[in-house]
C-alpha positions in Angstrom: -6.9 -9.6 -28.6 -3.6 -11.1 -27.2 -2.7 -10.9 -24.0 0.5 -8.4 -24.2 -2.3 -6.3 -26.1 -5.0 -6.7 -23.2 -2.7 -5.7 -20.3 -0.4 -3.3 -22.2 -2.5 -1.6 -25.1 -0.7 1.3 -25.6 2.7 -0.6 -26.5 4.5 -0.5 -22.7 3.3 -1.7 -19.6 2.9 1.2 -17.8 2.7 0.4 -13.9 1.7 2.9 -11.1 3.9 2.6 -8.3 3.1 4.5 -4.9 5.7 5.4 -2.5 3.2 5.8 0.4 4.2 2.3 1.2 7.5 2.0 1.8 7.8 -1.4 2.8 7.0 -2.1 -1.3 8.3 0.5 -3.5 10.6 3.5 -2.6 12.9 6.1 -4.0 16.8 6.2 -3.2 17.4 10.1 -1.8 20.8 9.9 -3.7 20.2 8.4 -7.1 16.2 9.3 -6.9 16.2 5.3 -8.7 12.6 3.7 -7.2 13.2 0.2 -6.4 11.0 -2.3 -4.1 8.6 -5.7 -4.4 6.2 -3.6 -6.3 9.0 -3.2 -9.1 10.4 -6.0 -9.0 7.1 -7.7 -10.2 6.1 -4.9 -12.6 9.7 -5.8 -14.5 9.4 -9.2 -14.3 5.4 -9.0 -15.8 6.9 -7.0 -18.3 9.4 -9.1 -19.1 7.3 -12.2 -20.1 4.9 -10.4 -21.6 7.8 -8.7 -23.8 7.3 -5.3 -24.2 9.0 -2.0 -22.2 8.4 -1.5 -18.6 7.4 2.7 -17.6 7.1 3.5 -14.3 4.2 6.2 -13.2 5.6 6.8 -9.7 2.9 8.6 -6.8 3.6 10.0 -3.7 0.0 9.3 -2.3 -2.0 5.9 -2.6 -4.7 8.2 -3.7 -3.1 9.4 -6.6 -2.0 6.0 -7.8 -5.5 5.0 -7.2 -6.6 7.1 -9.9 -3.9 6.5 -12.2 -4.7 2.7 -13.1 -9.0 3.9 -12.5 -8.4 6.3 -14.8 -6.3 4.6 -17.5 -3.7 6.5 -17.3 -1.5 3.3 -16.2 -1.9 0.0 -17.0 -1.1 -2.0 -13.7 -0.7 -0.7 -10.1 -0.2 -2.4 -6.4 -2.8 -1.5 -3.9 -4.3 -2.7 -0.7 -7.6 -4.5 -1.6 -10.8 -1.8 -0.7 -14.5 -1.7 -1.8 -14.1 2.1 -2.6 -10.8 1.2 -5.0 -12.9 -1.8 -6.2 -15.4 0.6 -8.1 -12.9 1.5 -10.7 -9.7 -1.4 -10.3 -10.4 -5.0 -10.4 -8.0 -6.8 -7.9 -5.6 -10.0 -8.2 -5.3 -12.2 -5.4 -3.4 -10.8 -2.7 0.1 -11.5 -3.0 1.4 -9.9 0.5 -0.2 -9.5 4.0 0.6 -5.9 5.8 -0.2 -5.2 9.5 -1.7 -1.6 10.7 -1.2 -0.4 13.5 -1.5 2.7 16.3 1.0 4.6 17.5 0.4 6.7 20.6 2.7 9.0 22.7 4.5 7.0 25.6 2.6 8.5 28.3 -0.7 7.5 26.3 -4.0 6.0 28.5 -4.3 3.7 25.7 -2.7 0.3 25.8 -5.1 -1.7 23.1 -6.7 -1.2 20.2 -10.2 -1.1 21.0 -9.4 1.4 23.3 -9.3 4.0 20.0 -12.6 4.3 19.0 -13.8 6.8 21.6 -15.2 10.5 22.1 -12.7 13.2 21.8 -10.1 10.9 19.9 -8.1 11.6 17.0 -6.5 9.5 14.4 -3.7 10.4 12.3 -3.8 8.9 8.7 -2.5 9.3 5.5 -5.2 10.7 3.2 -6.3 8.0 0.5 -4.3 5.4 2.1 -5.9 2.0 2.9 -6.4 2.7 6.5 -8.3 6.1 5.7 -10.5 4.4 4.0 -11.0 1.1 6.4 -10.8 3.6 9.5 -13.9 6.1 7.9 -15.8 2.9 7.3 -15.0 1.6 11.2 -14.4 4.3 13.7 -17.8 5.2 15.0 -16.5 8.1 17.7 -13.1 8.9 16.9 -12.0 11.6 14.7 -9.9 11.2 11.2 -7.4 13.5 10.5 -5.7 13.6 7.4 -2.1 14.0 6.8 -0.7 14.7 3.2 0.7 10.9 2.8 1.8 8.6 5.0 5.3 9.4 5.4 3.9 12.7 7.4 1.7 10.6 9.6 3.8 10.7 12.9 5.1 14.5 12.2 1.9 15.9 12.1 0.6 13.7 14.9 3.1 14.9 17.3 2.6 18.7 15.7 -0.6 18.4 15.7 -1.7 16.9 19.2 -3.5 14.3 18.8 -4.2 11.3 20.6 -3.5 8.3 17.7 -1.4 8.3 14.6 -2.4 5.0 12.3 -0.3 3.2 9.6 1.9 0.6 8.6 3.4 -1.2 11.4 7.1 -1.4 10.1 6.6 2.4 9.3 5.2 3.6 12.5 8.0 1.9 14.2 10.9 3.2 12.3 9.3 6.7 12.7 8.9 5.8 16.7 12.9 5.0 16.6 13.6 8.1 14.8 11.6 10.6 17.0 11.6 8.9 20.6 8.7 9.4 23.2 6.2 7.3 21.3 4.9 3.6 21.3 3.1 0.9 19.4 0.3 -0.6 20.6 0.5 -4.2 20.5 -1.2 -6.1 17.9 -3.3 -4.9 15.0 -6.7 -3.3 14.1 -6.1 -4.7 10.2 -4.6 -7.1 8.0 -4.2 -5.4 4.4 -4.3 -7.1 1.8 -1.8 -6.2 -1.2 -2.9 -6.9 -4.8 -1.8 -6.5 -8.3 -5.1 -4.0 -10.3 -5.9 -3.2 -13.4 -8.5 -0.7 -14.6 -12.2 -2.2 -14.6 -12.9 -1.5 -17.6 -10.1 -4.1 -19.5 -11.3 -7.6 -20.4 -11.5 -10.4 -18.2 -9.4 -12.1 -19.7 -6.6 -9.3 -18.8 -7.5 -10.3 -14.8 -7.2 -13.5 -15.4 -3.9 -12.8 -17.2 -2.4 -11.1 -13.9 -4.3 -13.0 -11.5 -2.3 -16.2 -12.8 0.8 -14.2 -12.9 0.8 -12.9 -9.2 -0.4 -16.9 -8.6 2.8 -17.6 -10.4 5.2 -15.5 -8.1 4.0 -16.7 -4.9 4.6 -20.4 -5.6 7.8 -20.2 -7.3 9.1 -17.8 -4.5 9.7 -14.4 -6.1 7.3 -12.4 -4.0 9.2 -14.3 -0.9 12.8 -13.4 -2.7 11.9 -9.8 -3.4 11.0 -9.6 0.4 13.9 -11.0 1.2 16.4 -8.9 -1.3 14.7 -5.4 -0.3 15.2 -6.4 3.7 11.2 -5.8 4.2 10.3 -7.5 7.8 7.0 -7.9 8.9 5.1 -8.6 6.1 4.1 -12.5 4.7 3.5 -13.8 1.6 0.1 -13.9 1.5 -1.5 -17.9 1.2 
């Protein structure tokens, strides 16, 4: 089988993108066009493997998750997980993300290990990389679940609770938007973002996109889609 034919069966490359992350793909309120990193490197693998691009495009991690699992699309870009692993293989990381916690400003808690206690509660988007490194890791705290990520910091300040958990750039553009609220400094994880592809397709389909996202960090196209989309705070990954 050719390699168009292992990573695109049906015809088109069909790539799940998830908005949950917007610091890699997102949709334009005016135009409702989705653009980002993850796009950018969904065109350009469709482009040299010469066949259409079509965009499966998820409001939740979760959902995205199941799309590629479920072979309903052909690619998708996730943060690396055990649980995801059971039904996506994974690339190589080709970005590094920070997560972080966000507490109210007049917050006891001023570090990270300070989270894990009795009576906490943690605000995360449901199915998103840090619910599921979080559920493995927080021995005493609470998870609560918002829809998505995007609804993390409303419902933490509706809601009450002591600790809302996400994407640092995200968290902070929600703390600038709603006032009263602060990072705490550093991280509690490092995610790794990788290209998948169902478990089921051939090796030699992995090996196929694992060469490809090898590809776009050294000639500089994951660093130039970065650049062009104005995401700060996250690294090409080594």
């Amino acid at each position: 089988m050719s390699l168009p034919q292992d990573l695109a069966p049906s015809g088109p490359l069909r790539a799940s993108i998830n908005l949950g992350n917007p610091l890699l793909a997102r949709r334009d309120a005016g135009t409702g066009e989705v653009s980002g990193v993850s796009v950018d490197l969904a065109a350009e693998l469709a482009r040299e493997l010469g066949v259409p691009l079509e965009l499966a495009v998820f409001d939740k991690a979760i959902q995205s998750v199941e799309a590629v699992a479920g072979q309903a699309a052909d690619i998708g870009f996730f943060a690396i997980d055990p649980k995801r692993g059971e039904g996506i293989a994974f690339t190589a990381p080709y970005v590094l993300i920070e997560g972080a916690y966000l507490v109210r400003a007049d917050s006891p808690l001023h570090d990270n290990a300070e989270v894990d206690q009795p009576g906490h509660r943690v605000v995360v988007g449901q199915g998103s990389a840090y619910d599921l490194y979080l559920s493995r890791h927080l021995r005493q705290a609470e998870i609560v679940r918002a829809e998505n990520s995007q609804r993390v910091v409303d419902d933490f300040l509706a809601g009450g609770q002591e600790v809302a958990a996400g994407v640092r750039q995200q968290l902070q553009s929600d703390a600038d938007r709603v006032g009263g609220v602060r990072l705490l400094p550093g991280r509690f994880m490092v995610i790794e973002q990788a290209m998948g592809l169902p478990r089921s397709r051939p090796p030699q389909a992995l090996a196929a996109l694992a060469d490809f996202v090898a590809r776009c960090k050294a000639s500089g196209f994951v660093a130039q889609a970065l650049a062009r989309h104005g995401i700060r705070g996250a690294s090409v990954a080594p």
